[in-house]
GUBA-144172 format. One record per residue (C-alpha): residue number from 0; residue in one letter; x, y, z. Coordinates in nm, 2 decimals. Each point is the difference from the previous one (the first is absolute). Layout:
// GUBA-144172
+-----+---------+--------+--------+--------+
! num ! residuo !      x !      y !      z !
+-----+---------+--------+--------+--------+
! NUM !       A !      X !      Y !      Z !
...
+-----+---------+--------+--------+--------+
END
This chain:
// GUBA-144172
+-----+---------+--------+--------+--------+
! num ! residuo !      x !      y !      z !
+-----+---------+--------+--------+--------+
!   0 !       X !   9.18 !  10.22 !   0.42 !
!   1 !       X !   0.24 !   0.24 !   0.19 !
!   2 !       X !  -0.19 !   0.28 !  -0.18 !
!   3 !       X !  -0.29 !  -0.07 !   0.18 !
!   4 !       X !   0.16 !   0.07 !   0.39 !
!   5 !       X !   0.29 !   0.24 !  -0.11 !
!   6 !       X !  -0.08 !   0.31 !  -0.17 !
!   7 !       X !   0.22 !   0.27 !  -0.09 !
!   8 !       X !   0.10 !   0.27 !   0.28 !
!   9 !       X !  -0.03 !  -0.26 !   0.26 !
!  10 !       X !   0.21 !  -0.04 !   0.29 !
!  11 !       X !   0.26 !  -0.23 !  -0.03 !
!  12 !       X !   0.30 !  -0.11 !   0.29 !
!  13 !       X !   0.33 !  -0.19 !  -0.12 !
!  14 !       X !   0.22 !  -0.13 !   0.24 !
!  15 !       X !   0.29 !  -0.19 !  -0.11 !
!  16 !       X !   0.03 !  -0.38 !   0.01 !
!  17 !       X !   0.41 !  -0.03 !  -0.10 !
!  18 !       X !   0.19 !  -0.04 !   0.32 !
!  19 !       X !   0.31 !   0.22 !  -0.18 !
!  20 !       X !   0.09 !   0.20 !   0.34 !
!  21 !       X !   0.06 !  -0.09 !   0.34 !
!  22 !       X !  -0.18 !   0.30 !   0.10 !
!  23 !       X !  -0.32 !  -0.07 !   0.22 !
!  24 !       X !  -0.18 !   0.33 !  -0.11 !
!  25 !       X !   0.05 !   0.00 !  -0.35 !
!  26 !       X !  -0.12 !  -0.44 !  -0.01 !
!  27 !       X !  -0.33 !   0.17 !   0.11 !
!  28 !       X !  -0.02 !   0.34 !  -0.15 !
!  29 !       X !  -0.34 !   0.06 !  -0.18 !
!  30 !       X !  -0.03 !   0.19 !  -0.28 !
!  31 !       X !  -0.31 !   0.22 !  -0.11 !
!  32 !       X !  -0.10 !   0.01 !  -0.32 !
!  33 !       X !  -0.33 !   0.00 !  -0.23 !
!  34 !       X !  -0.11 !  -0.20 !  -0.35 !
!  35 !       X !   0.06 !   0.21 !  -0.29 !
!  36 !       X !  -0.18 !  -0.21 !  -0.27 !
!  37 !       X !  -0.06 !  -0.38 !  -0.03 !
!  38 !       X !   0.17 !  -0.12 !  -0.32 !
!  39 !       X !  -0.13 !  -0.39 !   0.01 !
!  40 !       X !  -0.09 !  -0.26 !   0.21 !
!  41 !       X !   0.38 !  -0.02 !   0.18 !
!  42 !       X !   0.12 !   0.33 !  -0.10 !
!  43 !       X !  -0.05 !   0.29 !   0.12 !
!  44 !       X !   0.15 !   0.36 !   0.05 !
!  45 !       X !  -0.01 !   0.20 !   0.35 !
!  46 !       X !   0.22 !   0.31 !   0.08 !
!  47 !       X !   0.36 !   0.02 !   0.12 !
!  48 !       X !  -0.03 !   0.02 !   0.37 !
!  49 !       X !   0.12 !   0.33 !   0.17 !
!  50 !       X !   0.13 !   0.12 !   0.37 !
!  51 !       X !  -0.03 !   0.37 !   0.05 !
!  52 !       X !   0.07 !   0.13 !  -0.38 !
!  53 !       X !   0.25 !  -0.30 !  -0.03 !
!  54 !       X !  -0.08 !  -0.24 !  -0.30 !
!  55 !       X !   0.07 !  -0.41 !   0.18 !
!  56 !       X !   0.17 !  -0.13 !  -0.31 !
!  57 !       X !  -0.09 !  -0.36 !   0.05 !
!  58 !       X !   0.18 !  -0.23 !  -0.20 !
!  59 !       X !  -0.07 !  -0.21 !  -0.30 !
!  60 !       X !  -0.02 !  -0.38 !   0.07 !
!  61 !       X !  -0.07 !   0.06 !   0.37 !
!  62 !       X !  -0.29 !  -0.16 !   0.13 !
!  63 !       X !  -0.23 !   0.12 !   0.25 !
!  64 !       X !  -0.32 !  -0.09 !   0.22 !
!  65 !       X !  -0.32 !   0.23 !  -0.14 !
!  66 !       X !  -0.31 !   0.09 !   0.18 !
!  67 !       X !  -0.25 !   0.23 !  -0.20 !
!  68 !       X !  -0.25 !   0.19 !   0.19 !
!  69 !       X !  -0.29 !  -0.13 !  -0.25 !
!  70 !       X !  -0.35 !   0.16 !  -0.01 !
!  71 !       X !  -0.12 !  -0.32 !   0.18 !
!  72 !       X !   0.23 !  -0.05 !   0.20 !
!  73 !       X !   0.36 !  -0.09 !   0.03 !
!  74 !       X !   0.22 !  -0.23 !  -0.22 !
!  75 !       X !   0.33 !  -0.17 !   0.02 !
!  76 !       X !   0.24 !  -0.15 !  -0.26 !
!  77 !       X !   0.38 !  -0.04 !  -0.04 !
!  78 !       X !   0.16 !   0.20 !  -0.34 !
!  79 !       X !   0.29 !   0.08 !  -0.19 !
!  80 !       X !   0.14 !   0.33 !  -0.17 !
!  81 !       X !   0.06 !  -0.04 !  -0.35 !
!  82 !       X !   0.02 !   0.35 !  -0.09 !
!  83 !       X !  -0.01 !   0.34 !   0.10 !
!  84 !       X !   0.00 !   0.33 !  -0.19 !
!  85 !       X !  -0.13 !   0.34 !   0.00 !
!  86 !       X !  -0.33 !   0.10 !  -0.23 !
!  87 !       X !  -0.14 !   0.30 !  -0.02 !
!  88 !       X !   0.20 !   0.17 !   0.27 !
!  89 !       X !  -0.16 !  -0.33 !   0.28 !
!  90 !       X !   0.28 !  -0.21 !   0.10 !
!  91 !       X !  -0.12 !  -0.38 !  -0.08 !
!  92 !       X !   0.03 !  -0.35 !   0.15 !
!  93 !       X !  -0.07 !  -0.29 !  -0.23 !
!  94 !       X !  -0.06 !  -0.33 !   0.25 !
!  95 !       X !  -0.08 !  -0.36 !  -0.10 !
!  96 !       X !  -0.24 !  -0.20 !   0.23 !
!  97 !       X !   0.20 !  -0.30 !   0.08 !
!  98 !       X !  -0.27 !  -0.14 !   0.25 !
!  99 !       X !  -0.39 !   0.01 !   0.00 !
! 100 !       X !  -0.20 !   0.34 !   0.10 !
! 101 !       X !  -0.21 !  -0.09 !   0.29 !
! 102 !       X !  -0.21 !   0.10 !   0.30 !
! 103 !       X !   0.23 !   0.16 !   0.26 !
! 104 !       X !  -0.06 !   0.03 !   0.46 !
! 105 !       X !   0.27 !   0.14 !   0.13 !
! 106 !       X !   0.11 !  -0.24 !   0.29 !
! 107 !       X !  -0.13 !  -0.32 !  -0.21 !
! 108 !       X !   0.16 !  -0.22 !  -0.21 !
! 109 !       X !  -0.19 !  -0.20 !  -0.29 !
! 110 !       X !  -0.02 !  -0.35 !   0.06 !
! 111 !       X !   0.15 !  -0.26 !  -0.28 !
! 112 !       X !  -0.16 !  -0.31 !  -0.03 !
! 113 !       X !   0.24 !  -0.31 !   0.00 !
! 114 !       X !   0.12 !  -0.32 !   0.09 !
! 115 !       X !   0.37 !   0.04 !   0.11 !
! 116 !       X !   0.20 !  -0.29 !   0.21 !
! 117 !       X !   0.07 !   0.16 !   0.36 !
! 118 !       X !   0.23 !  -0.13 !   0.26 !
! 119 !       X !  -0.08 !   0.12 !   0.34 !
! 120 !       X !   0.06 !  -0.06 !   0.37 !
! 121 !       X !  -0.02 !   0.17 !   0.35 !
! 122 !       X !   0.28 !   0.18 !   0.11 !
! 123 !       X !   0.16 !  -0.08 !   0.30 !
! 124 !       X !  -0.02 !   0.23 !   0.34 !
! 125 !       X !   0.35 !   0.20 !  -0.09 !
! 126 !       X !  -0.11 !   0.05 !  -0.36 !
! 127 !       X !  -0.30 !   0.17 !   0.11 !
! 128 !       X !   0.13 !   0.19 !   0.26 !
! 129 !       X !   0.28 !   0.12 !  -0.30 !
! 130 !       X !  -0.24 !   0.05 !  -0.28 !
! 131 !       X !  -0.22 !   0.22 !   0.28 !
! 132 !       X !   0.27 !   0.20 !   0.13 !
! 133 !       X !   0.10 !   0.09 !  -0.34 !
! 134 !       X !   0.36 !  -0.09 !   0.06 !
! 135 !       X !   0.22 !  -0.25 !  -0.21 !
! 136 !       X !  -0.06 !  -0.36 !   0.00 !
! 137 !       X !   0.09 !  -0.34 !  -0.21 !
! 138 !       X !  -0.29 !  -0.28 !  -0.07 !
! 139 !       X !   0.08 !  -0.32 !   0.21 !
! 140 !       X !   0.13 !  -0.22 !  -0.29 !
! 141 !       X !  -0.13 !  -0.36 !  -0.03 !
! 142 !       X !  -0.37 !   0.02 !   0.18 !
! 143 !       X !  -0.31 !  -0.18 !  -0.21 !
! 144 !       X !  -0.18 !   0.21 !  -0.24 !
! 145 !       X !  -0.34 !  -0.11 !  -0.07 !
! 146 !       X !  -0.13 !   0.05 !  -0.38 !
! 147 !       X !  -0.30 !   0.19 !  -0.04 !
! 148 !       X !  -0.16 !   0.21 !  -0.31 !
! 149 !       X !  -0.02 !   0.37 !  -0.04 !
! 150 !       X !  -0.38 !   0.06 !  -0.17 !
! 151 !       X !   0.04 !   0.38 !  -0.02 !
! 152 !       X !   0.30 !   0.23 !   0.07 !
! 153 !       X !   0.03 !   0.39 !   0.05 !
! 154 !       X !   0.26 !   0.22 !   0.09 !
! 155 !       X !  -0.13 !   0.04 !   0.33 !
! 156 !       X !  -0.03 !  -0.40 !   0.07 !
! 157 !       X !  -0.13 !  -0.34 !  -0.12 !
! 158 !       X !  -0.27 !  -0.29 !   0.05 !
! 159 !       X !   0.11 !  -0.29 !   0.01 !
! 160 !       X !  -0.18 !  -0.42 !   0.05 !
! 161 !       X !   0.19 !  -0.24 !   0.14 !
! 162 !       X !  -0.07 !  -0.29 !   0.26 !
! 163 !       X !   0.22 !   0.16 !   0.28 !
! 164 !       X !  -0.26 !   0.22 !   0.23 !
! 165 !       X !   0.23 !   0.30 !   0.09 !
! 166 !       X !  -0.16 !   0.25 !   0.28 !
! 167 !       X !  -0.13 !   0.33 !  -0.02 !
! 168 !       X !   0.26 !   0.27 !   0.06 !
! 169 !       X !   0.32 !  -0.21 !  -0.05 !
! 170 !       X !   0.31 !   0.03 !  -0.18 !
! 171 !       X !   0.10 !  -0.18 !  -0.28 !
! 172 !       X !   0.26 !  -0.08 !  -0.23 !
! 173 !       X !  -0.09 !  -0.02 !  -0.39 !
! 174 !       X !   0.21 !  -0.09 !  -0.28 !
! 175 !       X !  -0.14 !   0.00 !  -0.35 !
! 176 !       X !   0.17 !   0.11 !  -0.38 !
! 177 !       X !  -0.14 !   0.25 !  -0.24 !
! 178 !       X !   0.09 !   0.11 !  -0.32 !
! 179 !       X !   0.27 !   0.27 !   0.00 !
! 180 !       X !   0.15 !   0.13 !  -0.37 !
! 181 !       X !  -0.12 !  -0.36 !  -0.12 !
! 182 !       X !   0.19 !  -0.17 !   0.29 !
! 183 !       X !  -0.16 !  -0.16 !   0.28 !
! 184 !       X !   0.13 !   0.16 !   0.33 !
! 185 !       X !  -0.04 !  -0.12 !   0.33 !
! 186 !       X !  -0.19 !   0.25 !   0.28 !
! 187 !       X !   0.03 !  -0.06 !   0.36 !
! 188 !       X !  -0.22 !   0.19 !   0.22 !
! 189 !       X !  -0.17 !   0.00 !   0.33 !
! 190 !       X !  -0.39 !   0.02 !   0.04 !
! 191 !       X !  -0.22 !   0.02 !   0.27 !
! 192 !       X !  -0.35 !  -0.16 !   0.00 !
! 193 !       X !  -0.24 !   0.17 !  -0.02 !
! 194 !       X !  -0.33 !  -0.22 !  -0.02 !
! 195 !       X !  -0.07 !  -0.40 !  -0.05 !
! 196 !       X !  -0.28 !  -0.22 !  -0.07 !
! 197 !       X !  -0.02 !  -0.39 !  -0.14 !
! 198 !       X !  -0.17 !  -0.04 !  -0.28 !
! 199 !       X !  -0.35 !  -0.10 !  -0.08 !
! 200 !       X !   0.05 !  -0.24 !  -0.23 !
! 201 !       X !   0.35 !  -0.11 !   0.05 !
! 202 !       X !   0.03 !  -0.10 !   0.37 !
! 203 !       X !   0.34 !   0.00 !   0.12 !
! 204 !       X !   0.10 !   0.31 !  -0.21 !
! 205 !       X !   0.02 !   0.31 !   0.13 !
! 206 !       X !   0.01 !   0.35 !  -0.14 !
! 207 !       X !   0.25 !   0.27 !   0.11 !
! 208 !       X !   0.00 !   0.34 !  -0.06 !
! 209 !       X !   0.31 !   0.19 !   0.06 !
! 210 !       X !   0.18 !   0.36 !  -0.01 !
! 211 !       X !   0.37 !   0.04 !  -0.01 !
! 212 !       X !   0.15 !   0.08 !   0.31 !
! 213 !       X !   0.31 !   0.25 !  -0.06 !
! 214 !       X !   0.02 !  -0.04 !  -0.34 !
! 215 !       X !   0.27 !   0.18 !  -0.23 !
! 216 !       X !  -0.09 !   0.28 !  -0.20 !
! 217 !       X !   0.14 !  -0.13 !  -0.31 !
! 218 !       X !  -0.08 !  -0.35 !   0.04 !
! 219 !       X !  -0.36 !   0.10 !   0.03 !
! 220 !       X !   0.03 !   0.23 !  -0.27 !
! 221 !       X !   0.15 !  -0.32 !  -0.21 !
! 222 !       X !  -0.31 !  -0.19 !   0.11 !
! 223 !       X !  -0.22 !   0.25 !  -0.17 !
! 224 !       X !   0.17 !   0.01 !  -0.33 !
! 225 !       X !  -0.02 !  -0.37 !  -0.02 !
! 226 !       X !  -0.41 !   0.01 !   0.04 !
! 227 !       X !  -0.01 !   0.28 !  -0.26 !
! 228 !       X !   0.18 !  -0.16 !  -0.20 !
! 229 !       X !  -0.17 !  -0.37 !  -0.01 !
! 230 !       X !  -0.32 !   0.24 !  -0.04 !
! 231 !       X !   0.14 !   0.17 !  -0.30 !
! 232 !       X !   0.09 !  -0.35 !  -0.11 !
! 233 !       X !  -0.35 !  -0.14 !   0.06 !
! 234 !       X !  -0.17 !   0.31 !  -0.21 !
! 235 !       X !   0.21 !  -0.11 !  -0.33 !
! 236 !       X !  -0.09 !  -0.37 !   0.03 !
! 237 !       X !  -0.35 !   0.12 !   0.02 !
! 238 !       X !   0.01 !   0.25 !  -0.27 !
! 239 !       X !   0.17 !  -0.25 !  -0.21 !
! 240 !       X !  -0.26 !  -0.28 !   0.05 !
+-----+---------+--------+--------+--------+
END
């Protein structure tokens, strides 16, 4: 119950998840804010943020990414604002969860379990020697892709099984859709390797565990949404069965 982590007068950070500006500072700005009182499970009001003596007005419909400082830690969840008013001379936020609360480390990503098609390969000497000198590059069209399956996907990487060994620390190309606004979108991105083992009881397929290499801010941010949301989708089956 989000009652039980968030309590009012905690700490709580927005930053904005709508890509509406072309402005590098304000995609990341952070605002600071705190919970004013916890109206249900999914609602709940904190205070308008302020810079200086300068009220932020945020506004209604926008969406943003929330971390609460809890009394147990921290925890993260993606909301909307539905509303926002002044009561009793406090200037008021009302924000819909529209993801799951859960356990938040900065610098880590939650893992979501899966079982996704992938398309991968090795890229080719130039391609690495683009994608490492961070300087504009197109994929060699046409080279063999090698299906595999994602297990578990983050926004900071993926595991993946598949019958093609690939080695520790190399670079590869993976292809594989998610749902995006109901649609299934294709993501391209490049990976390195980061560890490998065969398994046990399935000789022949191997395990690979890998982090983006260079990914885009908004494609990773994209990536995220897409696990909360299959989470949030996974909580209502459960509540309804």
């Amino acid at each position: 119950m989000l009652s039980n982590f968030i309590k009012p007068g905690n700490k709580v950070e927005l930053q904005g998840v709508e890509k509406r500006t072309d402005n590098p500072a304000a995609k990341n700005r952070i605002y600071s804010s705190t919970v004013h009182e916890i109206m249900s499970e999914d609602r709940l009001e904190i205070t308008m943020p302020m810079e200086q003596t300068k009220l932020i007005l945020l506004p209604v419909d926008s969406e943003y990414d929330l971390v609460f400082y809890g009394e147990t830690g921290l925890y993260q969840c993606f909301a909307r604002v539905i509303d926002r008013y002044k009561s009793n001379n406090v200037y008021i936020l009302v924000v819909e969860l529209t993801s799951n609360l859960r356990k938040y480390q900065r610098r880590e990503y939650y893992r979501f379990s899966c079982a996704l098609e992938l398309c991968a390969r090795n890229l080719e000497e130039r391609e690495i020697q683009a994608v490492e000198e961070n300087s504009p590059y197109s994929l060699q069209p046409g080279l063999p892709l090698h299906r595999s399956v994602i297990v578990d996907i983050s926004g900071g990487g993926l595991r993946f099984i598949s019958t093609q060994r690939y080695e520790p620390d190399s670079l590869l190309y993976c292809s594989y859709h998610l749902l995006k606004d109901g649609e299934r979108k294709k993501y391209e991105v490049i990976g390195k390797v980061l560890a490998v083992r065969e398994l046990e009881n399935r000789p022949g397929n191997y395990e690979h565990r890998v982090q983006y290499y260079n990914l885009d801010v908004d494609v990773r941010e994209e990536i995220i949404r897409f696990i909360f949301e299959e989470e949030r989708k996974s909580r209502r089956k459960e509540r309804m069965s």
